[in-house]
N, C-alpha and C positions, 0 to 999 in steps of 0.2 A: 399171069403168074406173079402171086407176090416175092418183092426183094428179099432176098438171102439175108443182110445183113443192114444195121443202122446208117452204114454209108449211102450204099443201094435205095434204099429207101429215104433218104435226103436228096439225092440228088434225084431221083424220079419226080420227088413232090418239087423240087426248084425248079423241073424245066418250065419253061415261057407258057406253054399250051396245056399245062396239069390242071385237074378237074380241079384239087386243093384253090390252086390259083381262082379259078370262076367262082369258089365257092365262098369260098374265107377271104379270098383278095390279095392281093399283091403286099401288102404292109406287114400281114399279118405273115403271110407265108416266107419272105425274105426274112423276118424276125427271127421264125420258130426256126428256120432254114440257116439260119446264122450259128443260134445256140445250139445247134443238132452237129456244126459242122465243126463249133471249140469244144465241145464234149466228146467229140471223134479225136480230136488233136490230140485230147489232155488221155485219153483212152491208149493213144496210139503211140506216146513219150513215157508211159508208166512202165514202169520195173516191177513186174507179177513176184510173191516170194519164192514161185519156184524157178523163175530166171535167175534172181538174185542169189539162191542156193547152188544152181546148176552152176553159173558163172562162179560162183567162191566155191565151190568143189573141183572147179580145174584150175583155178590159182594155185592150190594147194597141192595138186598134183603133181604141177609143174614145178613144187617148189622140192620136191621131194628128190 
């Protein structure tokens, strides 16, 4: 079954025993496994505009 999601799929290809690993190699794979895991971060700290909306729509209501 492939991974559901960009984490899922980082963390399958980081383990110790991944085909990734035998193939591409340990350097490359902690590399791409690195920048896969600050693009989740920066993915996972972001404010979507309909958060930002939703959130300043019950500011407002509460101000009411």
């Amino acid at each position: 079954m492939l991974p559901q999601s960009l984490q899922a799929a980082t963390e399958r290809m980081a383990q110790p025993d991944s085909i990734a690993r035998e193939i591409l190699g340990d350097e490359f794979v902690d590399h791409f496994c690195g920048t896969r895991e600050h693009e989740i971060k920066l993915w996972n700290e972001a404010v979507t505009n309909w958060e930002g909306e939703f959130a300043g729509s019950r500011c407002h209501a509460q101000d009411d």
